[in-house]
TITIVEX-254285 format. One record per residue (C-alpha): x, y, z. Coordinates in steps of 0.25 Angstrom, whole numbers, padded with zeros to 4 digits, always signed. Layout:
BEGIN
XYZ/...
END
This chain:
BEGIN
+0282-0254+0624/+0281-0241+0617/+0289-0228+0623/+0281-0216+0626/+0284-0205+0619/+0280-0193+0628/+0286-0183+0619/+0270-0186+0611/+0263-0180+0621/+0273-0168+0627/+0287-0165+0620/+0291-0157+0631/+0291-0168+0640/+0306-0169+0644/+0310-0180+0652/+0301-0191+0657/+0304-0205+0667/+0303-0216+0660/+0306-0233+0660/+0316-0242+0651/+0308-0250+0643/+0320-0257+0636/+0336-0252+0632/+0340-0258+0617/+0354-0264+0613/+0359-0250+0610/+0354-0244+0623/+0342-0237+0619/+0333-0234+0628/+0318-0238+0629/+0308-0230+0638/+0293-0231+0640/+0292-0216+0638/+0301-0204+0633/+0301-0192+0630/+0311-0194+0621/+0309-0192+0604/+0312-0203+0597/+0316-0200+0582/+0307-0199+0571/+0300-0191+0561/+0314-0182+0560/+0315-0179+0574/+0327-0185+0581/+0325-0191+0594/+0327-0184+0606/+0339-0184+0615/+0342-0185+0631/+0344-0193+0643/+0337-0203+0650/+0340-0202+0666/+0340-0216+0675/+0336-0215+0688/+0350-0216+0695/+0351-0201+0687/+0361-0207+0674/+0357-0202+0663/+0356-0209+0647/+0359-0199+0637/+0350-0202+0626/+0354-0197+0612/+0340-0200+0604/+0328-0207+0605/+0323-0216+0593/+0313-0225+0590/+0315-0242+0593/+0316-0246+0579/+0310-0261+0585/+0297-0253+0591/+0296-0239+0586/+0286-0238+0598/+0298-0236+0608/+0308-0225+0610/+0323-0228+0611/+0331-0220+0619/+0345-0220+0613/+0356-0217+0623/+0369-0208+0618/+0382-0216+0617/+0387-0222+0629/+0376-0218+0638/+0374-0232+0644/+0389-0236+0645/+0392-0236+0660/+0377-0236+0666/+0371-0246+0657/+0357-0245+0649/+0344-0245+0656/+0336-0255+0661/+0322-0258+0656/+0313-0251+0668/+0321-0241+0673/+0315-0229+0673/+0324-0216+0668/+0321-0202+0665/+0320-0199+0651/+0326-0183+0649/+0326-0176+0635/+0333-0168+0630/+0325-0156+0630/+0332-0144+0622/+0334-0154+0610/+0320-0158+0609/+0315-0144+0611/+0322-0139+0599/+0316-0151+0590/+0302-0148+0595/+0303-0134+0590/+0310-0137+0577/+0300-0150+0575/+0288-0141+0577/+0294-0129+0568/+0296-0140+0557/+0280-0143+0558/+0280-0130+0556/+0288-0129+0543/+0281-0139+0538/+0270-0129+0537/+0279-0118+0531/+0282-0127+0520/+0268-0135+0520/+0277-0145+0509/+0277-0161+0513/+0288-0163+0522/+0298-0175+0516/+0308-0174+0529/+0312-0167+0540/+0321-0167+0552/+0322-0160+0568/+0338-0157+0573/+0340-0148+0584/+0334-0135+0582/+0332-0137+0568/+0325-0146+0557/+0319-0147+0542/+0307-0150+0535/+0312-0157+0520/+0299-0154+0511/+0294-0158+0497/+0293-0145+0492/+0293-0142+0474/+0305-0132+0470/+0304-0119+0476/+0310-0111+0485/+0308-0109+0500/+0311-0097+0508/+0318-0101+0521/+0315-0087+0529/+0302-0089+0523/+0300-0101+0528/+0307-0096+0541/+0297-0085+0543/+0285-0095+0539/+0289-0105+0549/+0293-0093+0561/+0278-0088+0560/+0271-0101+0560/+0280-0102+0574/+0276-0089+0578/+0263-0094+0579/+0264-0099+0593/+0256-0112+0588/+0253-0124+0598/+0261-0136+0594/+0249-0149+0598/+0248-0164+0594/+0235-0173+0593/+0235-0187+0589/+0228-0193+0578/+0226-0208+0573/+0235-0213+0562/+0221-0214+0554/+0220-0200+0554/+0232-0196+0552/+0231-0205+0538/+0216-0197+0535/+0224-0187+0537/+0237-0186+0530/+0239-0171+0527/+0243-0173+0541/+0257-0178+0538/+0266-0168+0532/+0279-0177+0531/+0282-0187+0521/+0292-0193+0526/+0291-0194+0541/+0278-0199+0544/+0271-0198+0558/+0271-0207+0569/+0262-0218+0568/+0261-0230+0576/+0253-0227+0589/+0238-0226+0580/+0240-0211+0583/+0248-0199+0576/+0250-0186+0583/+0247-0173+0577/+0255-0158+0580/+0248-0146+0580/+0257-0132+0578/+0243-0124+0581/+0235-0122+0567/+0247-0122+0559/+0251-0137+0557/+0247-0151+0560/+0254-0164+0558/+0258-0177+0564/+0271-0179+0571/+0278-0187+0582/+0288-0176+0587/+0290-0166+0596/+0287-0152+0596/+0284-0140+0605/+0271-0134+0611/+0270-0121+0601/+0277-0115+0589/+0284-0103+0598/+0293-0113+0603/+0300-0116+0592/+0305-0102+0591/+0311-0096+0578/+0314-0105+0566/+0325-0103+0555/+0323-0111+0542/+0339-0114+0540/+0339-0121+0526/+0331-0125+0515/+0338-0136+0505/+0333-0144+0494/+0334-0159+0495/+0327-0164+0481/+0320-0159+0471/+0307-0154+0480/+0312-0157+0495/+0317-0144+0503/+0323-0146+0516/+0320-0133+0527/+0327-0133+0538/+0323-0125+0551/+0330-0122+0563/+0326-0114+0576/+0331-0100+0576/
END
């Protein structure tokens, strides 16, 4: 049975009840709903606890993707978590908590780096979301880039106060369409016969499967931090929340 992901529908959803579908050889957990990321698309996956009903508490380090059904989300437990009070059982019901100030800081850089990718409107080969901080990698020819330039570029866009929405389109469209899809190497969740647009006001549009927040004032102030040259026409930029 698939997991619901909750985090489609509202990111700021942060703890949810929800029932043990399965528990793997490792001690993964499998629920039929989270609100839990699961990695992908360079975001990692999101961290926190899952609280059983006698008030123990899992500590989960990460959530992925089951390799066997990519349709289902593993909770994956930190080291020595089940050692004493034993794994879950299919059917029990637990309270699935996220860790909130993590996410939070990778919805605002997630949704700056959409952002960024207007800046510098250059086909994005990479990219990557750490805490508070992230990069773009672009296929850009030689020359060079101004980082406080950029800086000021990106700051105003954000200043903008621009409503951060999502639609859903068919996998049909989004192939008439594929302007759409500014990344070339990550490609958009597919799978479901539907993909989900973002919106950040009339400034950008594109596919994506992660999180982000409701309007560009809360990311806050960005720094870009670095730019570095990795090949004859990629350039890595680097941005972090001021």
């Amino acid at each position: 049975m698939p997991t619901e992901l909750l985090f489609r529908q509202d990111a700021y959803l942060k703890e949810t009840s929800a029932r043990v579908e399965a528990v793997n050889e490792r001690g993964g957990v499998i629920l039929d709903r989270t609100v839990f990321y699961a990695t992908g698309g360079g975001q990692p996956g999101d961290a926190g606890k899952l609280v059983r009903a006698d008030g123990s508490e899992i500590a989960i380090g990460t959530a992925i993707y089951d390799p066997d059904d990519k349709s289902r989300v593993i909770h994956v437990p930190l080291a020595g978590q089940l050692e004493g009070q034993g794994a879950p059982q299919a059917g029990e019901t637990v309270t699935v908590v996220l860790d909130w100030e993590r996410r939070l800081k990778r919805m605002r850089i997630h949704t700056a780096l959409h952002l960024l990718s207007v800046v510098l409107s250059y086909p994005v080969t990479g990219g990557a979301i750490g805490e508070g901080d992230g990069r773009l990698d672009f296929d850009i020819p030689e020359g060079g880039l101004d980082k406080a330039e950029i800086a000021e570029t990106l700051n105003a866009l954000i200043a903008r106060n621009a409503a951060v929405t999502q639609s859903w389109i068919t996998d049909e469209e989004l192939d008439a369409n594929p302007g759409l899809v500014k990344t070339m190497s990550v490609k958009p969740p597919r799978g479901s016969g539907r993909v989900r647009l973002v919106a950040i006001g009339d400034i950008d549009l594109q596919p994506c499967g992660g999180t982000h927040v409701r309007n560009t004032a809360e990311i806050g102030l960005v720094a870009v931090t670095d730019i570095e040259k990795k090949g004859k026409q990629n350039r890595r930029v680097r941005i972090a929340l001021a």
